[in-house]
N, C-alpha and C positions, 0 to 999 in steps of 0.2 A: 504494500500500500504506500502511495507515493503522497500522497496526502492525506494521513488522518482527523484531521479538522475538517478539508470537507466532506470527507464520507460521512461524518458524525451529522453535519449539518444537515448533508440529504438523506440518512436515516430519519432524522426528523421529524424531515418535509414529507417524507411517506409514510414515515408512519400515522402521523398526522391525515395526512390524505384516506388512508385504510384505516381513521377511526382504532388504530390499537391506542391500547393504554399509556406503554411504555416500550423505553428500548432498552437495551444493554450493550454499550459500548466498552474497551480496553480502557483502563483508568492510564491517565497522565496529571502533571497538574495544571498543564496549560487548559488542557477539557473541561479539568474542574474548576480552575477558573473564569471559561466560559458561561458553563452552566449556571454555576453562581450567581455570573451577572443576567443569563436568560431566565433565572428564579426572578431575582428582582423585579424584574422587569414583569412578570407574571406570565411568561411560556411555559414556563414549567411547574408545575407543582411542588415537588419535591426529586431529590437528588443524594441518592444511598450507595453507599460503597459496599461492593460483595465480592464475593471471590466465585470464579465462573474459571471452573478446570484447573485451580490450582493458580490463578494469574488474577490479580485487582483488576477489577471494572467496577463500570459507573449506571447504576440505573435510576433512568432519567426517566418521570413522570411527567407525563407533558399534559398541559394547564387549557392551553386554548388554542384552536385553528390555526396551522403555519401555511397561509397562503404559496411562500415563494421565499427563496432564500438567493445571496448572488455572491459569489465568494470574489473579494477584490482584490488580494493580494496573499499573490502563489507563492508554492517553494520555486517554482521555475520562471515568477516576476515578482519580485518584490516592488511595493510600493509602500509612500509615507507624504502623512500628509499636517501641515502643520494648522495651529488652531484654527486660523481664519477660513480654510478652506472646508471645512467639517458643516456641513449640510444636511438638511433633515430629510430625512427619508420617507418618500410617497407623502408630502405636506404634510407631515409631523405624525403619521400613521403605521410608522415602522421603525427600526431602530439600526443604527451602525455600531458594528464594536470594534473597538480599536486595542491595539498592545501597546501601552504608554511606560516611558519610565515609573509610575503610581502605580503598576499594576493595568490588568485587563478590565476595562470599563467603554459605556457606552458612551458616543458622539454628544449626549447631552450634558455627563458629567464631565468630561473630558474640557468642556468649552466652559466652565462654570469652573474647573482647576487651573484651565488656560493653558493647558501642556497638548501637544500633538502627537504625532506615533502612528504606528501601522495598523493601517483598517484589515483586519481580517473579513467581515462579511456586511452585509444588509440582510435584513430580516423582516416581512409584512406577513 
């Protein structure tokens, strides 16, 4: 797997779409610090650590409808974007999350800390 961020992110988005409850993804703690901020935010429910074959994973409760997800900065393009540039997503109907020096957090808190960094995704 060459990207596990976005597999995580369109496990999601399907499963979301197929009405299942939850997923189980490979624990990291960049993941869980995603999901963290997707808890916040209210995507998710809740977010429990298990062990699946002997190996940490993360099973993630998902809260409400993941329309579409857009992944904007790959391991094969990196991008970064500084405060001013950080934009609301679908008129303030979605969220971006960003990897800042403060930790992984979204486009809103990000511009309210005033610091910028790399957008991993959008999310409606």
């Amino acid at each position: 797997m060459t990207d596990p961020i976005g597999a995580m992110l369109i496990m999601l988005k399907n499963a979301s779409n197929a009405n299942r409850p939850s997923i189980v993804v490979p624990f990291s703690k960049v993941k869980q610090a995603i999901a963290t901020t997707l808890e916040k935010e209210g995507y998710l429910s809740a977010i429990n650590k298990k062990t699946r074959d002997g190996h940490p994973a993360l099973e993630l409760v998902i809260a409400k409808k993941i329309d579409g997800v857009a992944r904007i900065s790959k391991p094969s393009r990196r991008m970064y974007m500084g405060v001013g540039q950080i934009r609301p997503v679908k008129n303030g109907h979605g969220i971006i999350v960003l990897t800042t020096p403060k930790g992984v957090m979204t486009g809103n808190e990000a511009r309210k800390e005033m610091v910028g960094g790399e957008p991993l995704f959008t999310m409606w």
